[in-house]
TISEVEX-74194 format. One line per field, with one value per residue: z, x, y of N, C-alpha, C in turn; residue number from 0; residue in three letters. Coordinates in nm, 2 decimals. Atoms other than C-alpha are relative to their C-alpha. Example, Ala and Ser with C-alpha at 12.3 -4.5 7.8 and 13.67 -1.06 7.14 Angstrom:
n.pz (0.00, 0.00)
n.px (0.09, -0.09)
n.py (-0.12, -0.11)
ca.pz (0.78, 0.71)
ca.px (1.23, 1.37)
ca.py (-0.45, -0.11)
c.pz (0.00, 0.08)
c.px (0.09, -0.08)
c.py (0.12, 0.11)
resi (0, 1)
resn (ALA, SER)
***
This chain:
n.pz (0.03, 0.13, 0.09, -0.06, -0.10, 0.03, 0.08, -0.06, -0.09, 0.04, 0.03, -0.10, 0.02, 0.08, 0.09, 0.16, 0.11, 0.07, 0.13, 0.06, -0.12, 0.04, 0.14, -0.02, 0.00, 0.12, 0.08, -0.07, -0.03, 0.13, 0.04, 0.16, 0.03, 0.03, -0.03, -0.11, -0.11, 0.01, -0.14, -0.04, -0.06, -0.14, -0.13, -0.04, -0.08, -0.13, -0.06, -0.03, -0.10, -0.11, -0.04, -0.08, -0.10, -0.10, -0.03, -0.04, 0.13, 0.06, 0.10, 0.08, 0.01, -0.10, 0.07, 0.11, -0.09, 0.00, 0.12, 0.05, -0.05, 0.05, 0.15, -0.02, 0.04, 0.14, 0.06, -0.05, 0.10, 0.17, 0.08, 0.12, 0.01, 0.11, -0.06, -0.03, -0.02, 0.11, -0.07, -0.10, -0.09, -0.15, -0.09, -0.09, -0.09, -0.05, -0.02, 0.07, 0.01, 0.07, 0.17, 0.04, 0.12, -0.01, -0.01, 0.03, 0.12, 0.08, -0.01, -0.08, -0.12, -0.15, -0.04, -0.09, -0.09, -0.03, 0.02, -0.10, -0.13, -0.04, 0.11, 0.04, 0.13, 0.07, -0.08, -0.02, -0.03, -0.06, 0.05, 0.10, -0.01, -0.05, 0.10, 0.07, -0.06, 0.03, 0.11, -0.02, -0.08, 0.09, 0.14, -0.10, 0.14, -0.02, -0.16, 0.01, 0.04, -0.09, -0.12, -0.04, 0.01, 0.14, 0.04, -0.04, 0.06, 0.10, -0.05, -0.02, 0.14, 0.11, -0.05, -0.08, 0.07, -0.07, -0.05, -0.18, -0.08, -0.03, 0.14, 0.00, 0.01, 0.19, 0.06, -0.02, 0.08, 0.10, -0.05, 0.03, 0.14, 0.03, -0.10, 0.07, 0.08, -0.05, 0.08, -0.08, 0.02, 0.05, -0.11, 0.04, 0.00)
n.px (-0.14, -0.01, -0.07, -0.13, -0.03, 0.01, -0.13, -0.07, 0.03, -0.03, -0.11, -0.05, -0.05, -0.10, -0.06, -0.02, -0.02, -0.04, 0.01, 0.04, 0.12, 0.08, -0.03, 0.00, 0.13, 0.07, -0.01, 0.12, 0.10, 0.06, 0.01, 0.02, -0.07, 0.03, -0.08, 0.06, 0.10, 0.09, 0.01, 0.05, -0.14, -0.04, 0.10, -0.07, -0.11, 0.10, 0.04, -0.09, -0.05, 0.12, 0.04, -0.09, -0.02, 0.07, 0.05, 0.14, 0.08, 0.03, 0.14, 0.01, 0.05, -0.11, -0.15, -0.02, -0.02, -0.10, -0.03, 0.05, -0.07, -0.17, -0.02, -0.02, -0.16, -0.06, 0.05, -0.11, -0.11, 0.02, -0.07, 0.07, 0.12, 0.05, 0.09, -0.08, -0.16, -0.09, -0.10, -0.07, 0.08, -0.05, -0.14, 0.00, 0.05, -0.09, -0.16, -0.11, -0.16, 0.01, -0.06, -0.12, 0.02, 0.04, -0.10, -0.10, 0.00, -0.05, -0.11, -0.04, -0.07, 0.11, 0.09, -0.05, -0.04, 0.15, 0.08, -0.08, -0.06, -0.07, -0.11, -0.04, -0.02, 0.07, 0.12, 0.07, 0.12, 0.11, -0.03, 0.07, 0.17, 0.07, -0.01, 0.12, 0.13, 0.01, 0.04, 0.13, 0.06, -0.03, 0.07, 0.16, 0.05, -0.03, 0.05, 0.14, 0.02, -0.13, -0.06, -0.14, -0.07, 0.03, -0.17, -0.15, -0.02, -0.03, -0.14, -0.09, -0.02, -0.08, -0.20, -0.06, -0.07, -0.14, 0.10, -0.02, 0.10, -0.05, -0.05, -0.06, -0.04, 0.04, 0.12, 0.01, 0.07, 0.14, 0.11, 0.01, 0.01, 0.07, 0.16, 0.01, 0.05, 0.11, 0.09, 0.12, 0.14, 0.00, -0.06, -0.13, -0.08)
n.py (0.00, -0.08, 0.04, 0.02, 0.05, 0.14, 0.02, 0.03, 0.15, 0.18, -0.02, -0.04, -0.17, 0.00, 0.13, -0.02, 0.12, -0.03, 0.00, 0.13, 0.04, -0.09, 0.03, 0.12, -0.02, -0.02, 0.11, 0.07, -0.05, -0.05, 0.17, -0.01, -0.06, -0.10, -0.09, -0.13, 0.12, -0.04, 0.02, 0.18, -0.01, -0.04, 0.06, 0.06, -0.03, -0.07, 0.09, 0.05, -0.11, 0.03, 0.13, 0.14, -0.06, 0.06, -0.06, -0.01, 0.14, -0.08, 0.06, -0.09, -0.15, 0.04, 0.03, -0.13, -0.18, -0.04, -0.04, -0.14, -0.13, 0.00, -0.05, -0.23, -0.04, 0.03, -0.15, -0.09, 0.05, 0.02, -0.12, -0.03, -0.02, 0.16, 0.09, 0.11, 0.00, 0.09, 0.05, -0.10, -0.06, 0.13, -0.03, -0.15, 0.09, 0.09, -0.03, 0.07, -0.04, -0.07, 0.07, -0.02, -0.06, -0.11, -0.12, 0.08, -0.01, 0.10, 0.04, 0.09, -0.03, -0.08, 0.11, 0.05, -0.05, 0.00, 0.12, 0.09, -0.08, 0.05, -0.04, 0.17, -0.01, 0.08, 0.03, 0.12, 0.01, -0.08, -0.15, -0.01, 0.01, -0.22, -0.04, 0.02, -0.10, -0.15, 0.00, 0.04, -0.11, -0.15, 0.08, 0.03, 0.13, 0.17, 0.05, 0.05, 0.14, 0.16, 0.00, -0.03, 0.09, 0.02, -0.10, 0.01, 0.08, -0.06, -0.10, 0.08, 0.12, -0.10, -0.02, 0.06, 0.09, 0.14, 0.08, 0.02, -0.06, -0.14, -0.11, -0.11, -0.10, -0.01, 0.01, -0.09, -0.12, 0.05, -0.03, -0.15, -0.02, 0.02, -0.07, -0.18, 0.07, 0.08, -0.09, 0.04, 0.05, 0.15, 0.05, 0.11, -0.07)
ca.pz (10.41, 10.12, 9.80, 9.92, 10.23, 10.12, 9.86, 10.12, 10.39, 10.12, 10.02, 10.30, 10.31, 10.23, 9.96, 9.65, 9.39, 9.15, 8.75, 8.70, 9.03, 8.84, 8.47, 8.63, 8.79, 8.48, 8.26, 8.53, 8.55, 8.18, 8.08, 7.70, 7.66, 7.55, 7.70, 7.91, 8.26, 8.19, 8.45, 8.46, 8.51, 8.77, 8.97, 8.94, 9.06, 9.38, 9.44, 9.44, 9.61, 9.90, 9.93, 9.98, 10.25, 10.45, 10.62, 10.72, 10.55, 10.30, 10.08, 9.73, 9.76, 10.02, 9.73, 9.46, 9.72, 9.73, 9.40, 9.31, 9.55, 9.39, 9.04, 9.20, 9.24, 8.92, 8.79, 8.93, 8.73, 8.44, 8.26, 7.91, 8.06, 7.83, 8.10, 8.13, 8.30, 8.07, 8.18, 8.29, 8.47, 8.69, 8.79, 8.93, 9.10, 9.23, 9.27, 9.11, 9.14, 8.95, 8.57, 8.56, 8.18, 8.22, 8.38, 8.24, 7.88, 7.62, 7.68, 7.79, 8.04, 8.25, 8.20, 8.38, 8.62, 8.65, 8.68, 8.85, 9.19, 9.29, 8.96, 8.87, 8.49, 8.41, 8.49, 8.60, 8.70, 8.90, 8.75, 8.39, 8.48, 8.62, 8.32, 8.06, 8.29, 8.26, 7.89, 7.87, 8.08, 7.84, 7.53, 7.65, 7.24, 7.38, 7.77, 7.60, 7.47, 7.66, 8.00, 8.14, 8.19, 7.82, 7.74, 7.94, 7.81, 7.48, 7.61, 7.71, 7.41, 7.16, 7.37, 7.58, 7.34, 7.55, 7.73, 8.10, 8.20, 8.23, 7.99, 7.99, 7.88, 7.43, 7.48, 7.65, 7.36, 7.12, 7.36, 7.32, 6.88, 6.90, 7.16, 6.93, 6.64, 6.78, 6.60, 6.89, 6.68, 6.64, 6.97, 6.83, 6.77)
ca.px (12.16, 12.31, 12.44, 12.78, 12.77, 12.66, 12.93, 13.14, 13.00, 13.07, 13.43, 13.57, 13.76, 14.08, 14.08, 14.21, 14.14, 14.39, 14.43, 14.39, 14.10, 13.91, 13.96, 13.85, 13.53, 13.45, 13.48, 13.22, 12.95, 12.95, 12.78, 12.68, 13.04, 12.92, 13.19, 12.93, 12.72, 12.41, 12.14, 12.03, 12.42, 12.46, 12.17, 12.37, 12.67, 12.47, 12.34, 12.65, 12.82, 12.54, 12.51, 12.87, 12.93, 12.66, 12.63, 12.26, 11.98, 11.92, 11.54, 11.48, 11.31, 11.66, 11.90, 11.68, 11.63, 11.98, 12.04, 11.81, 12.06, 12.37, 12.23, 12.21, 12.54, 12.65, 12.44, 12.73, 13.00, 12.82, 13.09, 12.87, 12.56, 12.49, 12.25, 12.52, 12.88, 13.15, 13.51, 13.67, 13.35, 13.40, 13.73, 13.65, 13.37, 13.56, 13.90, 14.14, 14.50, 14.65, 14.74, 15.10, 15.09, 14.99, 15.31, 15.57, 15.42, 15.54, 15.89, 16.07, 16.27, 16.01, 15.80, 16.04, 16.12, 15.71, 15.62, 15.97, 16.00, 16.24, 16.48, 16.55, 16.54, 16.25, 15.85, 15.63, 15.32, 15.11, 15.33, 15.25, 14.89, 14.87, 15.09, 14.78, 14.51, 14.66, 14.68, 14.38, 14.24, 14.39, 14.27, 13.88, 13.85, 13.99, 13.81, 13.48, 13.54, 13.88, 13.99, 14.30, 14.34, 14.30, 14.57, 14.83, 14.76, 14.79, 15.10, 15.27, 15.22, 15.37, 15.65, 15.76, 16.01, 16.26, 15.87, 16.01, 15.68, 15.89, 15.92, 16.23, 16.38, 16.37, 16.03, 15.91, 15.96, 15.82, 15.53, 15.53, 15.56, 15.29, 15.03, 15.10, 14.99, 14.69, 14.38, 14.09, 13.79, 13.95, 14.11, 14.45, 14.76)
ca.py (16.50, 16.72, 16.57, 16.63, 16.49, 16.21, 16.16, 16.20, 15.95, 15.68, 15.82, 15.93, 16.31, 16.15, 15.86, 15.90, 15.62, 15.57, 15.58, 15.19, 15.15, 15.44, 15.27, 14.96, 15.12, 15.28, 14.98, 14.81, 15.06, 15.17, 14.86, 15.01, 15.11, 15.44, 15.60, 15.81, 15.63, 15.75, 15.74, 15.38, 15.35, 15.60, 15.44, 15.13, 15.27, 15.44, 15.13, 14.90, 15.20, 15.21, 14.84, 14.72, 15.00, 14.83, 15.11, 15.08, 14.84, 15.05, 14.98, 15.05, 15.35, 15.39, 15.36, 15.58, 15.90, 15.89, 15.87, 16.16, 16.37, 16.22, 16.31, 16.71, 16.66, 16.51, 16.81, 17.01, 16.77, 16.76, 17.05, 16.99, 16.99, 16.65, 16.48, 16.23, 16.16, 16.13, 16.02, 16.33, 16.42, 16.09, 16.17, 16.52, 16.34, 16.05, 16.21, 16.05, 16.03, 16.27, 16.14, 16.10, 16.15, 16.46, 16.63, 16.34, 16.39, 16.11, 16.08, 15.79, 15.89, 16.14, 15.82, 15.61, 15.85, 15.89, 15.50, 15.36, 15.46, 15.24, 15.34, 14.96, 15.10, 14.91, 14.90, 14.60, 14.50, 14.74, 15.02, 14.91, 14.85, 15.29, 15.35, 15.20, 15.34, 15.69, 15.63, 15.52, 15.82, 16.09, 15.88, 15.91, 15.69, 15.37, 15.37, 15.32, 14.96, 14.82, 14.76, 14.82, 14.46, 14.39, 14.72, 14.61, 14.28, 14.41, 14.63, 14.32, 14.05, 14.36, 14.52, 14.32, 14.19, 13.95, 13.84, 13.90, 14.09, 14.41, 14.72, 14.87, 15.16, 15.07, 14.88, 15.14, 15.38, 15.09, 15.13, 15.53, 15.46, 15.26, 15.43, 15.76, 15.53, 15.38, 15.43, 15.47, 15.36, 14.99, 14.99, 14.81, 14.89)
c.pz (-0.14, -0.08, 0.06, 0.12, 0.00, -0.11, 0.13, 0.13, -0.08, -0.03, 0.02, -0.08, -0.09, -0.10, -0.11, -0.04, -0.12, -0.11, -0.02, 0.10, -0.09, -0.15, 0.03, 0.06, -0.11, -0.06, 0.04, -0.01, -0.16, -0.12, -0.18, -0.04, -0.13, 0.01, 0.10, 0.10, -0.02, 0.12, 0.07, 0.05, 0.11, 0.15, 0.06, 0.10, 0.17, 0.07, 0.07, 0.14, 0.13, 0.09, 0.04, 0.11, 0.11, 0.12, 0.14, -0.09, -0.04, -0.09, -0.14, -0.04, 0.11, -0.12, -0.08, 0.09, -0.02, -0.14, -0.06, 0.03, -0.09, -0.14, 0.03, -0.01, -0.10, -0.10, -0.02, -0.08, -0.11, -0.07, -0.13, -0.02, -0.10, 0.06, 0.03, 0.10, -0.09, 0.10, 0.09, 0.10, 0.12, 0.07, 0.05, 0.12, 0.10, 0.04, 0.02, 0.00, -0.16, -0.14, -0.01, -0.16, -0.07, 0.07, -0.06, -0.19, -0.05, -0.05, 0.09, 0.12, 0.13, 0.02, 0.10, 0.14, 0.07, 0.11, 0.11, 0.13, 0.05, -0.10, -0.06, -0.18, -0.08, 0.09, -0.03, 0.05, 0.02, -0.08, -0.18, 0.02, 0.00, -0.14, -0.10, 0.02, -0.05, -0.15, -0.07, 0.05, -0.09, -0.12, -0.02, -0.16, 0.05, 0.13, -0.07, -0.04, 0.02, 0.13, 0.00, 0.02, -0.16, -0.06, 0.07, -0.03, -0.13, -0.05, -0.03, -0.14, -0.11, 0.03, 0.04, -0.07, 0.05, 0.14, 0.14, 0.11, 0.08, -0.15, 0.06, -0.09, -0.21, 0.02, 0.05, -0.14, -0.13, 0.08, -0.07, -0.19, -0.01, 0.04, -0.11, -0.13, -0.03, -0.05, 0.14, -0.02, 0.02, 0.19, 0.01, -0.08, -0.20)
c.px (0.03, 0.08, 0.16, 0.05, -0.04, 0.11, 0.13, 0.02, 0.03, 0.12, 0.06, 0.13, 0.16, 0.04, -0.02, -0.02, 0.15, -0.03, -0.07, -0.14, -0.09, -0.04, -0.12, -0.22, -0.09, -0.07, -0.13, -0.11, -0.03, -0.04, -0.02, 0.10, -0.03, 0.13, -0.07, -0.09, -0.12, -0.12, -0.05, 0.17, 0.06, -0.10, 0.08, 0.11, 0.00, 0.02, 0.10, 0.09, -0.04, 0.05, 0.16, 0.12, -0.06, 0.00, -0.14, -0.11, -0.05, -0.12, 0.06, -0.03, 0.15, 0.09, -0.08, -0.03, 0.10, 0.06, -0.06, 0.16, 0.14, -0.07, -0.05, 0.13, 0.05, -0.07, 0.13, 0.15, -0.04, 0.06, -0.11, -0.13, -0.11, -0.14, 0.10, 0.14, 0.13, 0.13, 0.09, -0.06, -0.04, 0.08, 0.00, -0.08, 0.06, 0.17, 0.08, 0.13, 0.03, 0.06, 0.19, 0.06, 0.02, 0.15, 0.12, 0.00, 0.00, 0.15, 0.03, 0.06, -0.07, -0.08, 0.05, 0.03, -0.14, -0.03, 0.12, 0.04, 0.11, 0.16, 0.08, 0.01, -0.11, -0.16, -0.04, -0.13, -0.10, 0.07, -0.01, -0.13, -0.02, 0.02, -0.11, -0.11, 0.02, 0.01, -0.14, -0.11, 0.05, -0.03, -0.12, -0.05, 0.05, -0.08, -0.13, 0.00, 0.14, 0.01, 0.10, 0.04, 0.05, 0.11, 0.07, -0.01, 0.09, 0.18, 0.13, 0.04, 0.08, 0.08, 0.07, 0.08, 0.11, -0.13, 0.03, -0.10, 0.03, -0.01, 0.14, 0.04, -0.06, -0.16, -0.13, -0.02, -0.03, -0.16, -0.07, -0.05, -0.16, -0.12, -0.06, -0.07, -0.13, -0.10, -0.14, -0.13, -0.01, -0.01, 0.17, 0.08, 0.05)
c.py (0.05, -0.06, -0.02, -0.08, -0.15, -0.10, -0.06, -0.09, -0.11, -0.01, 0.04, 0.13, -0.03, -0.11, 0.06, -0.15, 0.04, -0.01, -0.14, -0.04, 0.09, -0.07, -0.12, 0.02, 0.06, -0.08, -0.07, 0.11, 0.06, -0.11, 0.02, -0.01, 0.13, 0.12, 0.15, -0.12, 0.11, -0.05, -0.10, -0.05, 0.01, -0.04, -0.14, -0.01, 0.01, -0.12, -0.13, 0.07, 0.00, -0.16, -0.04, 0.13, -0.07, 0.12, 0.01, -0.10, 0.10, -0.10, 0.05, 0.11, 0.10, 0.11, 0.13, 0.15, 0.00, -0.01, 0.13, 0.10, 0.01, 0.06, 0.14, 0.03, -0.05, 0.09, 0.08, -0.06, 0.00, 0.11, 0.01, 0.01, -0.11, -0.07, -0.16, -0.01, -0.06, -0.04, 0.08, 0.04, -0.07, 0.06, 0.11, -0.08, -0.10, 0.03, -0.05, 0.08, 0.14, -0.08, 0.03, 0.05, 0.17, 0.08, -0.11, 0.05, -0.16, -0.01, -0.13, 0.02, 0.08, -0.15, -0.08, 0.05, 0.02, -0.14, -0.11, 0.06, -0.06, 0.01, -0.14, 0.01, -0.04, 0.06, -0.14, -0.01, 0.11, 0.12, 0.03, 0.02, 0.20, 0.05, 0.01, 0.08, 0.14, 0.07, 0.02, 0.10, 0.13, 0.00, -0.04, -0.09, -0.14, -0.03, -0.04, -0.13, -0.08, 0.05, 0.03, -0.13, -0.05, 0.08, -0.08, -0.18, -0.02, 0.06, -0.12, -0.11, 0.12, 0.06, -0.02, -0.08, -0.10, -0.14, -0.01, 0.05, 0.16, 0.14, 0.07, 0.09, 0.00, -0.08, 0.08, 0.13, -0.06, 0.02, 0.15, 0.01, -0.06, 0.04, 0.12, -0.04, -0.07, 0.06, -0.02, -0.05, -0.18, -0.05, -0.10, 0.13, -0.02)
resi (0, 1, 2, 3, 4, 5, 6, 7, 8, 9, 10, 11, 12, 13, 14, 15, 16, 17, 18, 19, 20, 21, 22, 23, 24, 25, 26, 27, 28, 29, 30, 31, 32, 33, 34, 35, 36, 37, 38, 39, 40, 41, 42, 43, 44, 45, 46, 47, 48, 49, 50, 51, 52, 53, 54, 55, 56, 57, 58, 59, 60, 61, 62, 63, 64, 65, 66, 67, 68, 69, 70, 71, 72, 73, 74, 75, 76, 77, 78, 79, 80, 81, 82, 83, 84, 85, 86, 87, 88, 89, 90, 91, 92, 93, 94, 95, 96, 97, 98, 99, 100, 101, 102, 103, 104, 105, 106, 107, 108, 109, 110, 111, 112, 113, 114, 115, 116, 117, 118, 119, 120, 121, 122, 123, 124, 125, 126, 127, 128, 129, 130, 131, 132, 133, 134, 135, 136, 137, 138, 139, 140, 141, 142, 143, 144, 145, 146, 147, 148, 149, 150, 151, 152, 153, 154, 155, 156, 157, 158, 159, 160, 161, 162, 163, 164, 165, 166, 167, 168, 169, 170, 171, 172, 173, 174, 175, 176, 177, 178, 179, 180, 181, 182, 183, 184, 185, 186, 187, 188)
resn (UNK, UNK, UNK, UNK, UNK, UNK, UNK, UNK, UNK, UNK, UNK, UNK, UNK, UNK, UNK, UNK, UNK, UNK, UNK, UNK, UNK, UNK, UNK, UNK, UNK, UNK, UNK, UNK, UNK, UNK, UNK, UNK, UNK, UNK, UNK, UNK, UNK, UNK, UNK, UNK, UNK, UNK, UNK, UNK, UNK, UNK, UNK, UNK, UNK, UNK, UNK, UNK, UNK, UNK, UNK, UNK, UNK, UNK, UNK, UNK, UNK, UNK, UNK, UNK, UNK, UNK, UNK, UNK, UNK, UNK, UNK, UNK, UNK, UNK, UNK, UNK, UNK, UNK, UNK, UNK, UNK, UNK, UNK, UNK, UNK, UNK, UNK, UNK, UNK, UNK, UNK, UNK, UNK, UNK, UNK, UNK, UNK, UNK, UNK, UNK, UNK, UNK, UNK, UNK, UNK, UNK, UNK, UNK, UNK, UNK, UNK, UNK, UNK, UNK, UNK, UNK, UNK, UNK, UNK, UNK, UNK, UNK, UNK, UNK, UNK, UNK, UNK, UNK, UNK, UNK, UNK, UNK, UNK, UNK, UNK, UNK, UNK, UNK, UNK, UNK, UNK, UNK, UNK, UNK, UNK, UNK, UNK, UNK, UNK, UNK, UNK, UNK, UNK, UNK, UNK, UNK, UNK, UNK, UNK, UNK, UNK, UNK, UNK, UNK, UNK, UNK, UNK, UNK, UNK, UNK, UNK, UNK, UNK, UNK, UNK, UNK, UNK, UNK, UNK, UNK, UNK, UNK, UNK, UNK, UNK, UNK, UNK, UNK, UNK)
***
């Protein structure tokens, strides 16, 4: 079975992960927080991966053949050629939603229009949580040593000024002053 095909026996032709599911497996598999899964990492990952498909009774000699193959194909993501996977080079791998971020920018208003589908003025829960992740995914200095639970924790105790568990529209663009302000070595705002 070819690298590929084996990717795609565990992650079937059409699932996308999203921003915060992607953030979230990062977080878990990059136990150094290095900010790269290196390949005691990516064996982990494999292995997890493998095992809670159940699939087949997979051995250990099972899990590292198939890891060899996957690390032919994470050959093929490796863009820098480092010997490692860094963050972007997951998410080609793993194919990930696309980063809202990325066509909304850092305005309030695409943001909202990004993050509220329902147009209620405001975001909440799960739609703060993507927001963070896709932060967080364009900011490859803060994924190596916070969660996304932890950000939108963060998010919430500092913008959420009336404490309703919502952002709208002005704490929202205190969010935006202070993301743009963020220093990524500390991780704080």
């Amino acid at each position: 079975m070819s690298p590929t095909e084996i990717l795609q026996k565990f992650k079937g032709e059409k699932h996308q992960i999203t921003g915060s599911e992607f953030m979230e497996v990062w977080s878990h598999y990059d136990k150094d927080k290095s900010g790269k899964l290196e390949y005691s990492e990516i064996n982990e990952f494999m292995k997890d991966l493998l095992l809670k498909k159940k699939t087949e009774n997979l051995t250990d000699i099972d899990i590292l053949t198939y890891t060899e193959h996957v690390i032919q194909l994470i050959d093929r993501f490796d863009i820098n050629k480092d010997g490692v996977l860094e963050l972007d080079e997951m998410e080609l791998l793993l194919r990930v939603k696309q980063n809202n971020l990325t066509q909304s920018g850092l305005n309030v208003d695409s943001i909202l229009s990004s993050y509220d589908p329902h147009h209620k003025g405001y975001i909440e829960g799960s739609q703060i949580k993507e927001l963070c992740a896709d932060l967080l995914r364009i900011n490859k200095g803060f994924s190596a040593s916070e969660s996304v639970d932890d950000f939108v924790a963060e998010v919430l105790q500092t913008c959420d000024t009336n404490k309703d568990d919502h952002l709208d529209r002005e704490e929202l663009q205190l969010f935006l002053q202070l993301s743009i302000n963020r220093e990524p070595e500390t991780g704080k705002a």
